[in-house]
N, C-alpha and C positions, 0 to 999 in steps of 0.2 A: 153307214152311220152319218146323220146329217151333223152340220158345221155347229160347232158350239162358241164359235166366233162373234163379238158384242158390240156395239158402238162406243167409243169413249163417254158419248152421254152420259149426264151423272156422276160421273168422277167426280172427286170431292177432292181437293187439296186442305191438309189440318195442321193446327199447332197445339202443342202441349200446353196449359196454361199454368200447371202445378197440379190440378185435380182431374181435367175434361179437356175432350178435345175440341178445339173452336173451327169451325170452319173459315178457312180465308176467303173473301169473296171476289166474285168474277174474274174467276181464271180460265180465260181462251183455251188455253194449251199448257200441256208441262212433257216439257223430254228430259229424261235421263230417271231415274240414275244410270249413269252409265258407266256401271261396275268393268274395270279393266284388273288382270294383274300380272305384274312383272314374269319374266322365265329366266332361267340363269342358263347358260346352255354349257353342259358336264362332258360333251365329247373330247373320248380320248381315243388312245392307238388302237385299243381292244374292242371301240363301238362298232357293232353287228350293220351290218348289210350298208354299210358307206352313207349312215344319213345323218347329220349333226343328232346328237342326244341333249335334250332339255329338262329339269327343273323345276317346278314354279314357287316362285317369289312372296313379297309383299302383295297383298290383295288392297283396291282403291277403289270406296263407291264411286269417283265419279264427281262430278256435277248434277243438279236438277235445276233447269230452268223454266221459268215461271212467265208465261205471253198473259198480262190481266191488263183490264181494261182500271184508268188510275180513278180510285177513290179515293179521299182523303183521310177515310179511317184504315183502309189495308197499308196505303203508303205508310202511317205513320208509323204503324206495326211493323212493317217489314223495316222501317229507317229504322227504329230503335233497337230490332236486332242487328243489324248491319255495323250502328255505332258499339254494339256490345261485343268484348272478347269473350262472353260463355258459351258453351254450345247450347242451343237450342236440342227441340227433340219435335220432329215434324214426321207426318203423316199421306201418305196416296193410300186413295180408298175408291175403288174400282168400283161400278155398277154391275157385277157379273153376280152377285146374288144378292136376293130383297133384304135377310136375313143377317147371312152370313156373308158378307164381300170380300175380294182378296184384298189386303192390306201390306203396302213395302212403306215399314219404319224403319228412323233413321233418325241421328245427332247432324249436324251442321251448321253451318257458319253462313252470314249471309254478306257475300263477299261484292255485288256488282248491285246495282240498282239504278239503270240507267234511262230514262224515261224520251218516252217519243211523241209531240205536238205536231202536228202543221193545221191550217187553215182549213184542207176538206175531209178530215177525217178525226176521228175519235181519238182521245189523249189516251197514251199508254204507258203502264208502269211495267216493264220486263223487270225478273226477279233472278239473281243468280246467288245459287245456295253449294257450296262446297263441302260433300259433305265427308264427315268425321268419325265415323264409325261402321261397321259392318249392315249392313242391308236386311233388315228382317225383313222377310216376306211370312205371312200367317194370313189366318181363318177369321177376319175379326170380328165385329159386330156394328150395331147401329148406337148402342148404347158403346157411350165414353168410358164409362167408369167401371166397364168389366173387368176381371184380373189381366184377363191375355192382351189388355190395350194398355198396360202401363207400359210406357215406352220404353226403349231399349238404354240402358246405362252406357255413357259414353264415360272413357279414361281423360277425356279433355275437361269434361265438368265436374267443379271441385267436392270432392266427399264433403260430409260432413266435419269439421273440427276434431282433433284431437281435445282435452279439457285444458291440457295448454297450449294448443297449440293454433295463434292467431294469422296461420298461413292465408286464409282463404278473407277474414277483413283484410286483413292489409292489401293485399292484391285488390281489394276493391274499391281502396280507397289512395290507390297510387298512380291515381290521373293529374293530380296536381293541383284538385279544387279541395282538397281538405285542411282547413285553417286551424282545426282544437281535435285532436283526439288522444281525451282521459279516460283509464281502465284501470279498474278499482285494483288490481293485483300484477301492473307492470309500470315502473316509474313512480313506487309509493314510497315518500319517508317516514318514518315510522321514530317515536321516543316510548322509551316504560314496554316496549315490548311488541305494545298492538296499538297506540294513540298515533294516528297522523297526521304529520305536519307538513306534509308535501304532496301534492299530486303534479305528474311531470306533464305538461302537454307534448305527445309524442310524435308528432307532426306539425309541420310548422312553426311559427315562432314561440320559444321558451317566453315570453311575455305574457302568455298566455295560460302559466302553469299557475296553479291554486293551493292556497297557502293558509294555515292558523289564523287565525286571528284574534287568539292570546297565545303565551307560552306555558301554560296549565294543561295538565290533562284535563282538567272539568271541562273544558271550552271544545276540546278536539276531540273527533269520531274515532268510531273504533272500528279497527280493522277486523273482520272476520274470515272464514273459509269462503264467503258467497258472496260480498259485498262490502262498503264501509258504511258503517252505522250510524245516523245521525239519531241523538234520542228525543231531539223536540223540547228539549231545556233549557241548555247552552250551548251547544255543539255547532258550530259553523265554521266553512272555509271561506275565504274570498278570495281574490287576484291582488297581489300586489300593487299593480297602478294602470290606469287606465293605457288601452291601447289605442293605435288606429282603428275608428270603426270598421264595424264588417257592415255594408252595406245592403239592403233588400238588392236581388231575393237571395235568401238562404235558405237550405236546408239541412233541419234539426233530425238526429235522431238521442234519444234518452233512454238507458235501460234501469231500472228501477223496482223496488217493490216498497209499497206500503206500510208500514207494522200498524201503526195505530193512524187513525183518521178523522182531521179536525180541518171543517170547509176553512178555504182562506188560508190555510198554509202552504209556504213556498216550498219547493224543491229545489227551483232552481230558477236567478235571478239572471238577466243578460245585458238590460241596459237602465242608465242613470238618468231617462225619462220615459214617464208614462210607464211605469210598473210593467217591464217586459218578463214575462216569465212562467214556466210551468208552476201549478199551484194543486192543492186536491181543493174540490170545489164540489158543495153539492154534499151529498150522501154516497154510501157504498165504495166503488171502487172509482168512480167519476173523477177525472184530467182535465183539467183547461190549461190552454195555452193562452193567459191574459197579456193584454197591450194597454188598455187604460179600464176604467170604470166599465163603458158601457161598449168593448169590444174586448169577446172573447168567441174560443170555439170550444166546444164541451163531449166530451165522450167517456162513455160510460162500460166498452166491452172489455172488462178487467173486471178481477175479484180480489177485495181487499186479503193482502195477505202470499197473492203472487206475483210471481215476475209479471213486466211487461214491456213492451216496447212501444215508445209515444215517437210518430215521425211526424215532423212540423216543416210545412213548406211555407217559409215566410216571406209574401210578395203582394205585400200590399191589397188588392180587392179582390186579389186571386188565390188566398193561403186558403191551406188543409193543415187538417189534422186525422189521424189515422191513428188510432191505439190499436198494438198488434195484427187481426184480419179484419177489420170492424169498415164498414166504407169510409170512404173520404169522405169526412164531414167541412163544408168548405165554410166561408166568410171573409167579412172585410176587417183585416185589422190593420190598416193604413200603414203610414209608413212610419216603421220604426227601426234603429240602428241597435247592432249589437255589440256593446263598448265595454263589458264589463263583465266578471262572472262572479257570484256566489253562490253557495252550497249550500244548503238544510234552512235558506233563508232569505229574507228581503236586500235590500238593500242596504236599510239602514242597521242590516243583524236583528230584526223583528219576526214576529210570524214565525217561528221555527219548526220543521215537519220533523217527524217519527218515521225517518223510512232509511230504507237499504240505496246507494248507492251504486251502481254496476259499470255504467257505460255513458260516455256523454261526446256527440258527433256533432262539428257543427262545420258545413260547407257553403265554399261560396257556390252563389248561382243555385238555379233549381234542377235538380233531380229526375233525368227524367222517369217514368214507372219499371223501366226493364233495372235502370241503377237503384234505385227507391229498392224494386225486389233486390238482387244483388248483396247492398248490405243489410238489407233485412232478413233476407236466409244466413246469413254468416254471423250476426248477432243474436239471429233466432235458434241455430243450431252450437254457437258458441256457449250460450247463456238461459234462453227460455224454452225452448223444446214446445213451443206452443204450436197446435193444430196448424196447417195451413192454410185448410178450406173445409168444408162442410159442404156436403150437394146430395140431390135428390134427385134421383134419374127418373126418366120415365119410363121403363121397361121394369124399374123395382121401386113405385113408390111407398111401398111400406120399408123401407130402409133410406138412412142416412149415414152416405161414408163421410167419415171423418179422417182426414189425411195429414199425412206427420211427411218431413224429409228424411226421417230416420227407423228405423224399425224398431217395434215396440218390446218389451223382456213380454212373451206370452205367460209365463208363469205369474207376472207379477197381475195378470187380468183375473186371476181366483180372489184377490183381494178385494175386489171393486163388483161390484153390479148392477143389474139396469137401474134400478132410484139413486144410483149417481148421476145419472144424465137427465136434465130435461130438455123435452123440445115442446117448442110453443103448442100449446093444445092438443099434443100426441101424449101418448104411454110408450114409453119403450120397455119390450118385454124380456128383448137377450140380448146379448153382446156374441158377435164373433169378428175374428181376424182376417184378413185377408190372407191368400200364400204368401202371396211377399211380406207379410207383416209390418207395413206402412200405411194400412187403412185398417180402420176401427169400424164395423158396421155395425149401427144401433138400428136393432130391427123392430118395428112398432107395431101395436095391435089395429091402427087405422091408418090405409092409404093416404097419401096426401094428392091432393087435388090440384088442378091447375092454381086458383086463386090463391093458396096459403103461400104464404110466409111466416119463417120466422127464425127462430135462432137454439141451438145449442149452446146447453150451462152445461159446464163441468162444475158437480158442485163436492164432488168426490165426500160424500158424508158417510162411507164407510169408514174402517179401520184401512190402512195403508194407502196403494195408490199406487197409479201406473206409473210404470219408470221405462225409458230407452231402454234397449238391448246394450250399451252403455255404464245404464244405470243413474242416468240421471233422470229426476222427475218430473212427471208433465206436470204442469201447474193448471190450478181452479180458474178455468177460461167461460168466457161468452165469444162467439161466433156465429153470424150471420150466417143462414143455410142459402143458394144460391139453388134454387129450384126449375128444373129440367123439363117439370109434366108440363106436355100437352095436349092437346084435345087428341 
């Protein structure tokens, strides 16, 4: 029988990204994992033929370390996991079939990242990944988004929320840069039952908390099961007195939903020059995050009427804004401080919006995208339950998986059907689940092609709607599909 022996050639080092697997580039070499595990040794009077008796222990992937040559887009992937405490979920993927390759997944930590210069040779970034969980090895594929490529669940990375239970924010926001975090149903005072007169800031300075701004109910929101209610009449909070600015850059995150929608109403107000603040703007379900007249950023992938989450990186000629999974839509909105807060309103108590209250984050310094994800999965699986990613592989492009952090009720899928979904210029003709039941496949009657783009509506125009295994409800989303085909 001749050698069925291979070159390393080819081998692919990957990372999870939430949907797909990304390949890291220009990696020399990778050793390990180098699975070891403990033996307890059980020898007693009665052990047979005079030779210690052994046990085995705790099992340990190991290390995998990583010889690549330094780019400055892989470094800054591998820093931002390094500076992150979540496990990651990474990939070796073998050149030993065209098809079907061998595949060792794995959770880990990226623990060393120690870089090598000199003068007559090529700069190098060595990678050292610790890892955290047991070693799959399996049969995988080329394509990412197969069932058998969802990575292996690590006990180190945080489930999903209980509906009270804010284990998984707060851990993500206990680095010490978080200056305001108010939650519509921890730290509320309440008069007449359900009218609020207090929202606590739960971090950071109590200067910070949010207060009536009469002693009437007419004027104060009302507390619900989902949110507190602003009704676009009279209802407004504000801050008691101005603070220490927060100075650029900051990052915003806001969770909220819409009821009724009139362009030019606030949300929510932050400083006492140059109108800083979320507003709805526009038609539909459209966010802006304004700073005066003629600087703002504007996005539109939300549907009036559901949750969403708007995250705002405030830095001057470098901010973003992001509604839920929608890109980073970036611009210049100079520099502005944030000294102030109102609620359902301007500043001067004008403009008053019609919407749900839920969550409102605001940190110093910028965010970077692995913390950006971080508390956006812990406010996403707390509160919105919105999609995470939308993709289009190339081994199946007449399908679009749609992906959740949490598994879907299947039963509650007979409720809904394909003229719930549109995707840009396709028909989608069925719905099916994935096994694990954290991807939604909308399977269409036309392939898609390399050139297409485009995006996924949840416009859920049936009766009911899909809900978590939980039981909470995905809400009416727009999401940008991130398209795989190629030639």
């Amino acid at each position: 029988m001749g050698s069925q022996a291979f070159a390393g050639v080819g081998t692919k080092f990957q990372r999870w990204n939430g949907a797909t697997w990304d390949d890291v580039a220009e990696v020399n070499a990778i050793e390990g994992p180098g699975m070891t595990k403990d033996t307890l040794e059980v020898t007693s009077l009665d052990t047979d033929a005079g030779y210690n008796e052994f046990i085995t222990g705790f099992a340990e992937g190991g290390t995998v370390t990583l010889d690549m040559n330094f780019t400055r887009e892989t470094y800054e992937l591998m820093k931002d996991d390094f500076e992150s405490d979540v496990v990651q979920n990474y990939r070796i993927q073998l050149a030993d079939y065209d098809s079907e390759p061998s595949t060792f997944t794995f959770g880990g930590l990226v623990i060393e990242l120690p870089m090598g210069i000199s003068a007559d040779d090529k700069v190098t970034a060595d990678v050292v990944i610790q890892v955290t969980s047991q070693v799959i090895l399996d049969i995988g594929s080329t394509v990412p988004a197969e069932e058998s490529e969802i990575p292996v669940e690590s006990s180190d990375e945080p489930e999903p929320t209980e509906s009270s239970d804010y284990d998984a924010l707060y851990a993500a926001l206990s680095d010490g840069n978080t200056a305001v975090l108010l939650l519509f149903d921890e730290g509320v005072t309440i008069a007449d039952t359900d009218k609020v007169e207090l929202i606590a800031n739960l971090m950071g300075s109590s200067g910070w908390n949010v207060a009536e701004l009469g002693d009437s109910d007419a004027s104060r929101p009302t507390l619900t099961a989902t949110g507190i209610l602003f009704d676009g009449v009279d209802d407004a909070m504000a801050m008691a007195s101005a603070q220490t600015a927060l100075n650029q850059p900051n990052t915003i995150y806001y969770v909220y939903r819409n009821i009724t929608y009139t362009s030019a109403r606030r949300l929510v107000s932050f400083g006492s020059a140059n109108a800083v603040d979320f507003r709805q703007y526009g038609t539909g379900g459209r966010i802006a995050f304004y700073t005066s007249a003629a600087l703002q950023i504007t996005a539109d992938y939300s549907t009036l009427g559901a949750r969403a989450i708007a995250t705002v990186v405030l830095n001057g000629a470098n901010s973003s804004l992001q509604l839920n999974k929608s890109p980073l839509i970036t611009g210049d909105l100079s520099t502005r401080t944030i000294n102030k807060l109102w609620l359902g309103c301007d500043l001067a108590g004008g403009n008053k919006s019609n919407h749900e209250f839920i969550a409102l984050i605001i940190r110093n310094g910028e965010d970077n995208s692995t913390k950006r994800a971080e508390i956006w999965n812990a406010l996403n699986d707390r509160f919105v339950h919105h999609p995470i990613s939308a993709t289009v592989e190339d081994a199946t492009p007449m399908r679009v998986n749609l992906a959740f952090n949490e598994e879907l009720d299947e039963d509650s899928l007979s409720e809904i059907g394909p003229t719930d979904f549109q995707v840009t210029t396709r028909t989608v003709s069925s719905l099916t689940l994935s096994a694990n039941k954290k991807v939604l496949q909308l399977n269409l009657t036309t392939p898609i092609n390399q050139a297409w783009s485009g995006q996924v509506i949840f416009t859920q125009s049936s009766a009911g709607g899909i809900t978590t295994a939980k039981g909470d409800p995905i809400p009416y989303c727009w999401i940008p599909v991130t398209n795989n085909v190629v030639d």
